[in-house]
C-alpha positions in Angstrom: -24.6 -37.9 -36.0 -23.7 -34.1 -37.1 -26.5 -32.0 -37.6 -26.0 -28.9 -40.0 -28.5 -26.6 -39.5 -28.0 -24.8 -42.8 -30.7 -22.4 -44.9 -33.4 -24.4 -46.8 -32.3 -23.4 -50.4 -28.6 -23.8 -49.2 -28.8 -27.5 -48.5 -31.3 -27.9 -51.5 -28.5 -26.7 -53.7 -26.0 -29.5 -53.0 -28.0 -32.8 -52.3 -27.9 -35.2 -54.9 -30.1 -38.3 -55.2 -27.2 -40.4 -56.3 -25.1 -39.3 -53.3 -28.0 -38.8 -50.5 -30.8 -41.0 -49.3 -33.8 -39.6 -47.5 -34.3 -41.3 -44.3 -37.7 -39.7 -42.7 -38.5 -40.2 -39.3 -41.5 -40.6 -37.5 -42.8 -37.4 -36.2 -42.8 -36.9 -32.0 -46.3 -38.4 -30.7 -47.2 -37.8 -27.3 -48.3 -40.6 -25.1 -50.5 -42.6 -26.2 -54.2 -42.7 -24.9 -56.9 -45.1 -25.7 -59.1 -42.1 -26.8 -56.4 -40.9 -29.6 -56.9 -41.8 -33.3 -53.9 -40.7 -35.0 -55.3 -40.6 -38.7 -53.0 -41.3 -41.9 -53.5 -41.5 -45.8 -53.1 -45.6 -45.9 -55.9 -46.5 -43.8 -59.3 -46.9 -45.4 -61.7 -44.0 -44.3 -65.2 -46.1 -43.6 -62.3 -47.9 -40.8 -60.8 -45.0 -39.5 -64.5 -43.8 -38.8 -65.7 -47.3 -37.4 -63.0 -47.2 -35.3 -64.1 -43.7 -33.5 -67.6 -45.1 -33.6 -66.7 -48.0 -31.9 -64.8 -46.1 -29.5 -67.3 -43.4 -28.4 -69.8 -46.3 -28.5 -68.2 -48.4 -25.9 -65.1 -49.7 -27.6 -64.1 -53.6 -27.4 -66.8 -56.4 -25.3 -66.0 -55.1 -21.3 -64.6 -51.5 -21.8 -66.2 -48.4 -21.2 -67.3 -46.1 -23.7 -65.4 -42.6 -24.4 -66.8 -39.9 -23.4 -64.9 -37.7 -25.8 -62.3 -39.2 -28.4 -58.9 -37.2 -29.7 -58.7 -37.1 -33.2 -55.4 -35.9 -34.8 -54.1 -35.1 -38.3 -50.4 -34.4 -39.7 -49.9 -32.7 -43.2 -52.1 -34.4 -45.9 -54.1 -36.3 -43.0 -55.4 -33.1 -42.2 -58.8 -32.8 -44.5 -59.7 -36.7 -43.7 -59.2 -35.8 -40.0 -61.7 -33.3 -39.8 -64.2 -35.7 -42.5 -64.1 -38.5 -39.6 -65.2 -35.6 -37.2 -67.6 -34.1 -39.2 -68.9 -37.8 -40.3 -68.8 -38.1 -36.6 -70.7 -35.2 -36.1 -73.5 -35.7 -38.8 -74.2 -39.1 -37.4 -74.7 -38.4 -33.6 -77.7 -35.7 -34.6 -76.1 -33.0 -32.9 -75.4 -34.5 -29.9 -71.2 -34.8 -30.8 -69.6 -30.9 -30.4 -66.2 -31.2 -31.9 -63.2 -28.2 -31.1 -60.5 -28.2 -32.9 -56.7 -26.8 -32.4 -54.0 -26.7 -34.8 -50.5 -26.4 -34.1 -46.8 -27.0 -36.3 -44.8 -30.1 -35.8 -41.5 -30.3 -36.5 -40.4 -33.1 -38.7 -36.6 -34.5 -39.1 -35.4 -36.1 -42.2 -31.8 -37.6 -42.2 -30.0 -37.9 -45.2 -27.5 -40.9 -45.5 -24.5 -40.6 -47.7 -24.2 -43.3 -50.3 -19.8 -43.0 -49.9 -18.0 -43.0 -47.2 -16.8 -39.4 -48.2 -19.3 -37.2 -46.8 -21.3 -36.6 -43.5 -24.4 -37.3 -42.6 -27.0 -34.4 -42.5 -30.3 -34.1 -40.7 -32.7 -32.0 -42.6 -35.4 -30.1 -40.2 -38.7 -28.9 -41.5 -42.6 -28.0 -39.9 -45.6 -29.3 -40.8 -49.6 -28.7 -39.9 -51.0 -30.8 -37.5 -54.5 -30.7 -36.5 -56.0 -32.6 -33.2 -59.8 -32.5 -33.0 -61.6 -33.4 -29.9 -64.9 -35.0 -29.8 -67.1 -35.1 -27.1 -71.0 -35.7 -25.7 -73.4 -38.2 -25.4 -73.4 -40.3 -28.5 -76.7 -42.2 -28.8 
């Protein structure tokens, strides 16, 4: 696949719906640990928070509870991200401290030619991430 690497508003200018379709990829996620909750839009919040809960409270019947739990958020996900934590937070009576980092993740898009004319492009952009850790004794 060619990438172009062109200025935003230069590649902007020429796509056209009828000629491109927008392929987006799934951002980069490092390896995944039993203590990560990567948080999206779809998932109903009251699960996303049972589902720290349940890890920081000893997770499945013969596991060991997390000490600390890794919450992170990309883009929109951001704001429910840091509700779960402060939810989180609010419920443990102080005894959760939550530090958070944010960072920029770079997102690809590839844009698929409907003829047989023109190239394929790869469109490269950055988004906010946010990746919250939790940790203490949770009563």
């Amino acid at each position: 696949m060619v990438e172009n690497r062109e200025p935003r508003g230069a590649v902007e200018a020429e796509l056209d719906p009828v000629e491109y379709t927008l392929q987006k990829r799934l951002p980069h996620r490092l390896s995944r640990r039993p203590n990560d909750i990567y948080v999206n839009m779809k998932t109903d919040f009251k699960a996303q928070v049972a589902c720290c809960q349940k890890l920081l409270d000893g997770g499945a019947p013969g596991q060991n509870s997390c000490s600390e739990i890794y919450i992170h958020g990309l883009g929109l996900a951001i704001n429910r991200a840091i509700n779960i934590a402060l939810q989180l937070q609010a419920g443990s009576f102080g005894s959760l401290q939550v530090a958070a980092n944010t960072s920029t993740v770079e997102l690809v898009d590839e844009l698929e030619p409907e003829t047989d004319t023109q190239e394929p492009l790869t469109r490269i952009h950055n988004n906010s991430a946010i990746h919250i850790r939790s940790s203490g004794l949770h009563p």
